[in-house]
N, C-alpha and C positions, 0 to 999 in steps of 0.2 A: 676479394678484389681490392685494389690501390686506390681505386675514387671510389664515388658516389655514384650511384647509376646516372642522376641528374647530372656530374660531372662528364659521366662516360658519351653520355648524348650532347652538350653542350660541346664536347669535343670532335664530332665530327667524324667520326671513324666508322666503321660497319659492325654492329653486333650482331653474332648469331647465333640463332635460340635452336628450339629440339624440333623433332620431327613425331610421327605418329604417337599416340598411347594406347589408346584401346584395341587395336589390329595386334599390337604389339603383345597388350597383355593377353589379349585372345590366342595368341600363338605360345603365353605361356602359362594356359590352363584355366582364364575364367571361364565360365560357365556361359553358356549363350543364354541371352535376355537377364544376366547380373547386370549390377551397375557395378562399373569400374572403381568406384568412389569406395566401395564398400572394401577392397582389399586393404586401403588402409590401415583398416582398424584389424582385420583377418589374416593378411599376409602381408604385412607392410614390410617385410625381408624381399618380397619382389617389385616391389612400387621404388624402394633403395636401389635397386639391382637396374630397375629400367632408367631411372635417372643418371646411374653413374655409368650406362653403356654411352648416353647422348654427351655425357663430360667428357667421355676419352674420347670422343668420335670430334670433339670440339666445341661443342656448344658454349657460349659463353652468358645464356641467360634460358635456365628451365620451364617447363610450368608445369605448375603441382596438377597431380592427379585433380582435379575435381571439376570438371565442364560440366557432369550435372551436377553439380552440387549445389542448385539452388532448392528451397523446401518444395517448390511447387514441382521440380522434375522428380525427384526423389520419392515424393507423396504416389508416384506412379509403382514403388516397391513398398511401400507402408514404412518410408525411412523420413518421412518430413521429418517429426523430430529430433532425427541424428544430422541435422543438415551441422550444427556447430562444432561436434564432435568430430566428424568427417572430414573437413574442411579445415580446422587443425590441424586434424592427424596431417592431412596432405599436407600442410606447408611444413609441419615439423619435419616430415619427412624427405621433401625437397631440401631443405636447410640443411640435413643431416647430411645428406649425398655431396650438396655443393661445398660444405667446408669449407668454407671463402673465395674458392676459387671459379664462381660463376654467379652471376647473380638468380632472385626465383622471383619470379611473376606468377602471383595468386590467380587462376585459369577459370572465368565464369564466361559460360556458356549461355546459351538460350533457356526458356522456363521449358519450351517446346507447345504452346500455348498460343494460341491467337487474340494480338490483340481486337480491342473493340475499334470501328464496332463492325467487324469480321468474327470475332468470337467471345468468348466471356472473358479476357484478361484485361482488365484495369491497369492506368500507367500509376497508381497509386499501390496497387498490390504487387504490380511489377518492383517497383521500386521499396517495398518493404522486404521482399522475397530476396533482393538481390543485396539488399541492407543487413540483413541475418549474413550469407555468404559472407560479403568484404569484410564485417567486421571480425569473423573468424581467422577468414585468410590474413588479416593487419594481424590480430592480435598473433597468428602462427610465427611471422616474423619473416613475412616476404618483403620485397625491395621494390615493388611496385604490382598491380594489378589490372588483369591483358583481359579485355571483354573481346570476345572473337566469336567466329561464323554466326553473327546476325545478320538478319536481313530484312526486319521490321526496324524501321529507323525512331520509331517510337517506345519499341522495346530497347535498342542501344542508346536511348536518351535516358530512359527510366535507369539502367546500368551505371552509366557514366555517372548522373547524377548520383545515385547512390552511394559510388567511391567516394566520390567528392565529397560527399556526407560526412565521410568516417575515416577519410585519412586525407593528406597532404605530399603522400611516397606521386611515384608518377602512375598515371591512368591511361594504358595505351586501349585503342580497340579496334579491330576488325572485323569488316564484314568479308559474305561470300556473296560474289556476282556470277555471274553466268559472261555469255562470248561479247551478248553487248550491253556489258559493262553497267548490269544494273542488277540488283538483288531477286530474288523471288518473288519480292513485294513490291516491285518497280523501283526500286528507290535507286537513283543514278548516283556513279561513283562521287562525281563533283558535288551534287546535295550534301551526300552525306558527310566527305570531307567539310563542308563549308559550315555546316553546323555543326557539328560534331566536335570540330575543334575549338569552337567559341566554347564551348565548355569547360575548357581548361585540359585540353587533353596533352599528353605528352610525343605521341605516336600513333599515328593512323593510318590504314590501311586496309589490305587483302588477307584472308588466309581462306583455305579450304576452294571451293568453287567448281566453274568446269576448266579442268586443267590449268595448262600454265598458257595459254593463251589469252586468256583473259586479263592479265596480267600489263600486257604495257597500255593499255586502253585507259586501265583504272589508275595507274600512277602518274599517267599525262594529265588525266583531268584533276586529279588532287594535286598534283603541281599547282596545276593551272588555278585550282580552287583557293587553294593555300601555299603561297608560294613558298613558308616559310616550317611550313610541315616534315617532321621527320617522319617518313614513310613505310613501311611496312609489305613485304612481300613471303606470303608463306602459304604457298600454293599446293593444289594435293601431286601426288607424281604422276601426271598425265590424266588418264580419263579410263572408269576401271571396266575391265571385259572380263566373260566368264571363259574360263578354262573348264572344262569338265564342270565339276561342285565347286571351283576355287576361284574367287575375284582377283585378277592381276591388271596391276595398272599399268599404262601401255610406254611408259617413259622411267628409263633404268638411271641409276646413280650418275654417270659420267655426261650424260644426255639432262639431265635436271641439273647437274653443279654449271653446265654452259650455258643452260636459258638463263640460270641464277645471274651467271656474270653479266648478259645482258642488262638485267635488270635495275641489278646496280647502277650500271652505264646510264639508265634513265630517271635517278635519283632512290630508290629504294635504300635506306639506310639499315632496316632490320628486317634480317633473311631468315628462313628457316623451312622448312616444309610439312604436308598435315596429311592427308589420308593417305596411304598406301607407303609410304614412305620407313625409313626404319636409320638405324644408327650407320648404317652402308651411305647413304647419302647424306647425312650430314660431313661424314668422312670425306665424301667427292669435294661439296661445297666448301667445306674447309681448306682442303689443300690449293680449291679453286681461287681463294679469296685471300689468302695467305699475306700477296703485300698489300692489301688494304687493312685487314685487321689492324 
């Protein structure tokens, strides 16, 4: 890329990132109950391969395989110790795909853990779990680091801080809400923008949730929370039903790139979309977005 991510966002323009990965990589032969993270180091010729379908399709910023790749999700397959390895490999391997022509946000996820005192997770062990992760993903040689679908806002506190620990790239993060506009753990859009971004965030925002409805709800009140927030919308494609044995989600590429347009219209700056979704829709949303890029 010609700037700096920091430069790309100070400028004003729409960036858009990838859509699904693990749906995706399941449809290209993981194993059901693998962790995704784990092909890096196994078959990291298809972790390249799913990256550079989201470049052609238009993506202009990725993110590496690793949403669990923190030690405490991992320790759920006896892989805590490879969490630095893992999470490497994934950014090397984003880096390799992108070639300079898109930038790669290091991708941490939830621990999948409950904080206290709901459950045993401490925001001190949150934050050392998630301290192992970034400094991996920095040292990989990503261009910034995207904490997404949380919904403990004291878990995406322990996150945020952590980056902030261990590098100075930009720290965007989002959560997933539901229809009104508040996480699984109650946490309202406008809270969570308002603190969240005291922290030094770059990007804040939605991704994952129930559908794309939830969507203009959450970008009015982080407007309204922070007026000066670049926003975030990357919604799953609709809301998923069973088909026979098969999950399909109820909103197709040309019908997702036009809520997208919307979205924009109500300030969302960085688009992209997350469960159900695949390189077909970022295709839509690209052509949709064409004179803003």
């Amino acid at each position: 890329m010609e700037m700096s991510l920091k430069e790309y966002l100070a400028s004003g323009r729409i960036l858009i990132a990838d859509g699904a990965t693990g749906t995706m990589l399941m449809a290209a032969g993981l194993p059901a109950g693998a962790p995704p993270e784990i092909w890096n180091v196994e078959t990291p010729v298809q972790i390249v391969a799913l990256h550079q379908t989201y470049l052609e399709a238009g993506s202009q910023i990725i993110l590496t395989n690793s949403f669990g790749g923190n030690p405490l999700k991992l320790a759920k397959y006896g892989f805590e110790d490879r969490a630095t390895e893992l999470n490497l490999a994934a950014a090397r391997l984003a880096r390799q795909a992108a070639e300079g022509r898109a930038y790669v946000a290091g991708d941490i996820g939830p621990t999948g853990e409950l904080m206290e005192p709901l459950g045993p997770l401490s925001p001190d062990t949150a934050f050392e779990a998630f301290k192992v992760q970034a400094e991996a993903l920095v040292e990989g040689g990503v261009d910034a680091l995207w904490i997404e679908t949380m919904t403990d806002l004291e878990e995406a506190r322990a996150a945020v801080l952590a980056a902030r620990e261990v590098t100075r790239l930009p720290v965007f993060c989002s959560l997933s809400f539901g229809l009104k506009s508040r996480t699984m753990m109650g946490v309202s859009a406008r809270r969570a923008a308002a603190e969240l971004w005291s922290l030094g965030l770059s990007a804040v925002g939605a991704n994952c949730g129930e559908g794309l409805d939830m969507i203009p709800e959450v970008l009015r009140q982080m407007r309204e929370a922070v007026p000066e927030a670049v926003l975030i919308a990357k919604p799953n494609a609709g809301l998923p039903k069973m088909v026979g044995k098969e999950t399909i989600y109820d909103v197709g590429p040309a019908d997702f790139a036009r809520q997208m347009q919307s979205f924009v219209e109500l300030g969302a700056r960085i688009v992209g979309s997350c469960c159900g979704s695949s390189p077909e829709y970022i295709g839509a949303l690209t052509a949709a977005l064409a004179p803003s890029i």
